[in-house]
N, C-alpha and C positions, 0 to 999 in steps of 0.2 A: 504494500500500500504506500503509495507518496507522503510526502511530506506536507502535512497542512500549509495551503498558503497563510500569508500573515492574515490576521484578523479573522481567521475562520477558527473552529473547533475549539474555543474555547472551554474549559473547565466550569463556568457556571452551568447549575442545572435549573431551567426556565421553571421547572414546578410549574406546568399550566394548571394543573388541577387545582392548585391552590388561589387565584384566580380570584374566581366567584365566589371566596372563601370570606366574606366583607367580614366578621369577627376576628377571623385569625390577620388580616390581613392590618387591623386598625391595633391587634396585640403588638403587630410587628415594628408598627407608626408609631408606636407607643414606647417600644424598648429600647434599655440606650446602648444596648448588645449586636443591633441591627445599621448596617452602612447608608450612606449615601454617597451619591456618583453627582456632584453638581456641575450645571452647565449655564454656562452665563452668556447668552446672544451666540449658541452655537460652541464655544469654545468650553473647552474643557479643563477643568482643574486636576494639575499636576506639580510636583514638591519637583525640584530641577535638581541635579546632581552630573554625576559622573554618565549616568542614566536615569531621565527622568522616568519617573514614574506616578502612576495614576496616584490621585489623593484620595484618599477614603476616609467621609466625614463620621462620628459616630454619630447618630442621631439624638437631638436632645431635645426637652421638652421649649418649642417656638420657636425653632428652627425652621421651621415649614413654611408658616404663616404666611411668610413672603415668599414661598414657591409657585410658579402659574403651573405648570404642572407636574406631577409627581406619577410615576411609574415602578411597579415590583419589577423589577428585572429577573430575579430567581435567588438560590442559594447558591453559596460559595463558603465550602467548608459547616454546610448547616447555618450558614448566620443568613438572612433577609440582605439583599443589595437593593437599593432604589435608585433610580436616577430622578431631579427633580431639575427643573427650569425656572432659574432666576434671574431671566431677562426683562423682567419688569424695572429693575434696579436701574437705576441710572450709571451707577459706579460701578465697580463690580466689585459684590459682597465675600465674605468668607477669608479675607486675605491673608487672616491669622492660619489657614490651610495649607498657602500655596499661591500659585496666579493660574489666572485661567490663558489659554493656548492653542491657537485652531490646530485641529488634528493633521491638517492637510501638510502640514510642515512639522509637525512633533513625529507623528504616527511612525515614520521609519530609525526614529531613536528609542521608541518604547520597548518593553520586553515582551514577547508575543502573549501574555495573560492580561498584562494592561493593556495594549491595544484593542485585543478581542472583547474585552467587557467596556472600554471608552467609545468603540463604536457605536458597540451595542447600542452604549444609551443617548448618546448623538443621534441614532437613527432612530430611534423610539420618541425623543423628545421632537425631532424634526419631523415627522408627521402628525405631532399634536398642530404643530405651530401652521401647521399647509392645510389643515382640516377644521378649523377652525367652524363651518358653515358645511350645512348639508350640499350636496351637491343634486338631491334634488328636487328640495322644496326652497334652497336658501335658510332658511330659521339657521338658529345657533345650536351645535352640536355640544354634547357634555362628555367625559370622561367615565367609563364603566370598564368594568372587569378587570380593576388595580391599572390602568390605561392602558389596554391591548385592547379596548374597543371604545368607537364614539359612538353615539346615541343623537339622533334629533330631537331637539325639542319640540316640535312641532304633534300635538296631540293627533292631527289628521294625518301623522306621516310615519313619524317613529323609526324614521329607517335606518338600519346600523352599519356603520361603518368600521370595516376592519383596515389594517396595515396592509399598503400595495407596495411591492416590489416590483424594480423597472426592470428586464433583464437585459440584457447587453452582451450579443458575444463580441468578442476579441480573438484574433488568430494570427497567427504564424505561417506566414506562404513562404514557401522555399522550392527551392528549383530541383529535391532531390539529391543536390550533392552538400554543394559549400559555399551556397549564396539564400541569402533570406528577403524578403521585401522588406522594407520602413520607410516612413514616412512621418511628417512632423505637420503640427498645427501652427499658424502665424503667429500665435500668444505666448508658443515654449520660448525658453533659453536658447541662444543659437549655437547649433549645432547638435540638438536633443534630436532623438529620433525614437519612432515606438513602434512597434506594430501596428495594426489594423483594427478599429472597431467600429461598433455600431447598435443601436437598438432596432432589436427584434419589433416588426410592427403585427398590424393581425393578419390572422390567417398563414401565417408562415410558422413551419418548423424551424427547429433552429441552426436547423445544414440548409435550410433555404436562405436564412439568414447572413448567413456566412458568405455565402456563394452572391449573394446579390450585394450586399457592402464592397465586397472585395471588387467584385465590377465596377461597381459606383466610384470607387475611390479610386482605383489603380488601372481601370480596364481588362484587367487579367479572368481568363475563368480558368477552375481551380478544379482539384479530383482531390481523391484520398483524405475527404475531412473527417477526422478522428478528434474525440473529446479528450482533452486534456487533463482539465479541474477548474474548479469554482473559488470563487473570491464573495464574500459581503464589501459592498461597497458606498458606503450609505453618504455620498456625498454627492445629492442628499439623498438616494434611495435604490441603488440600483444591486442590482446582483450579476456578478461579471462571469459568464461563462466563456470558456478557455478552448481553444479550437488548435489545431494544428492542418494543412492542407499543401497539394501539391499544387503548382502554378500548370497550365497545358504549354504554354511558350513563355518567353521572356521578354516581349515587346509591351511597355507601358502606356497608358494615358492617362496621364494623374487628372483627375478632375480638379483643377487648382479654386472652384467654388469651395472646394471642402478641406481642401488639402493646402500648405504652404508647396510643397512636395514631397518625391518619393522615390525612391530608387533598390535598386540591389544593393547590397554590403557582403562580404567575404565573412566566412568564419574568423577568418584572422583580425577582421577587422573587432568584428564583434569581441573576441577575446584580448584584444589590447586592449579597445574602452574597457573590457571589467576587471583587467588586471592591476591596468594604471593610465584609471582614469585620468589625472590630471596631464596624463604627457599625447594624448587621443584627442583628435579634432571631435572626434562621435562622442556625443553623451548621451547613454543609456537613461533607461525610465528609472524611477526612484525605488529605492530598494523593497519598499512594502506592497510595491504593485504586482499583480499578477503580469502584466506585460514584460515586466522582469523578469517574474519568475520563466515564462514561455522562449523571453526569450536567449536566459543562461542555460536552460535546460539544453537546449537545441544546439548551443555551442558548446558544451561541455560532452556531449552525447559520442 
């Protein structure tokens, strides 16, 4: 079996059952044995060190108060975790903890248990904040089931709303031997290159998915699509499936609407960016990304 990518498989265990457990769940609000995961406009509170690492608040009585919303996330080691949002704050609270730190730049200094549970609750909290209103009567939605579900308030409607994940493959085109595709968006660092992705729309599997991104962006049509592995990728919601595939030729046409560009790279090349980075015109994806991982695996292979 592979190795979990970062921010997957985590060690907490969700207890959904525990859930719609509102007594146990209000013991849990209640004890100062049980953690919180705070996040403040999206950023996450971490103690900075050698290796930061996640802050775990203990929970005390009026602490909450000023949370907009609170979520069970599960147990870790038996103890209740929460994540709660306290972007109402104008400042950012809790400092005697730590400082808060978007993940998008913490996340590949984390150790893989903090990152896997700082997602978590980034992604739990950012669907409270995107749902705020039914989507389909309008009314205001409420918070149920320890917030793993919203509720309309609308008495003629009622209708519930669960957490959607977006899902997104990502892939690997290669020629077969000792050349890969990449390509880069106008907004990275220059000379970043990544592989290929895209969201899955309706109606499509997710090798049709694959097979039509890869046109769309590069012109190439592809064979041999094989699943790689999965990423959570909750910024803000997606879930990253991991592709690997073969090119039919190696003539391009980057769609430059979508693309900065894109080209072929050598194995070699790819292994000098990961060896030593700073002395490589190529800069690889970030180390927490699955497009990393897909695309060390293939050079290292």
């Amino acid at each position: 079996m592979k190795t979990p990518n970062f921010y997957a498989s985590g060690p907490i265990d969700r207890a959904s059952h525990l859930r719609t457990d509102q007594d146990w769940i209000s013991e849990q609000l209640a004890s100062p044995n049980s953690v919180l995961i705070p996040l403040w406009k999206m950023q996450s509170l971490v103690l900075e060190g050698r290796q930061p690492v996640g802050a775990r608040v203990p929970l005390s009585r009026g602490l909450l108060f000023g949370a907009d919303t609170v979520v069970f996330l599960g147990l870790l080691d038996g103890v209740a975790h929460f994540a709660a949002d306290f972007s109402g704050y104008e400042d950012p609270p809790l400092e005697e903890h730590g400082r808060f730190a978007d993940m998008r730049g913490l996340g590949q200094r984390l150790g893989h248990e903090d990152g896997s549970l700082l997602v978590y609750a980034r992604g739990a909290i950012q669907w409270h904040a995107r749902h705020q209103f039914c989507g389909t009567c309008g009314a205001k939605t409420e918070s149920r089931d320890a917030g793993h579900m919203r509720q309309c308030t609308n008495p003629e409607c009622k209708a519930q709303i669960f957490p959607r994940i977006d899902p997104a493959v990502i892939m690997l085109v290669h020629d077969g031997g000792d050349r890969v595709v990449l390509g880069r968006q106008k907004v990275w660092p220059p000379g970043q290159q990544s592989v290929l992705a895209g969201f899955v729309e309706q109606g499509e599997s997710l090798e049709d998915a694959v097979a039509r991104e890869v046109f769309e962006e590069v012109g190439l049509t592809i064979t041999d699509i094989h699943y790689h592995s999965s990423q959570p990728w909750p910024f803000p919601s997606s879930i990253m499936l991991g592709y690997t595939a073969l090119a039919t030729s190696e003539e391009m046409n980057v769609n430059f609407d979508e693309m900065d560009d894109a080209g072929w790279f050598t194995r070699q090349q790819v292994l000098d960016a990961q060896n030593t980075p700073d002395a490589s015109a190529l800069r690889l994806p970030r180390a927490d990304s699955i497009s990393r991982r897909l695309i060390s695996d293939w050079a290292n292979q």
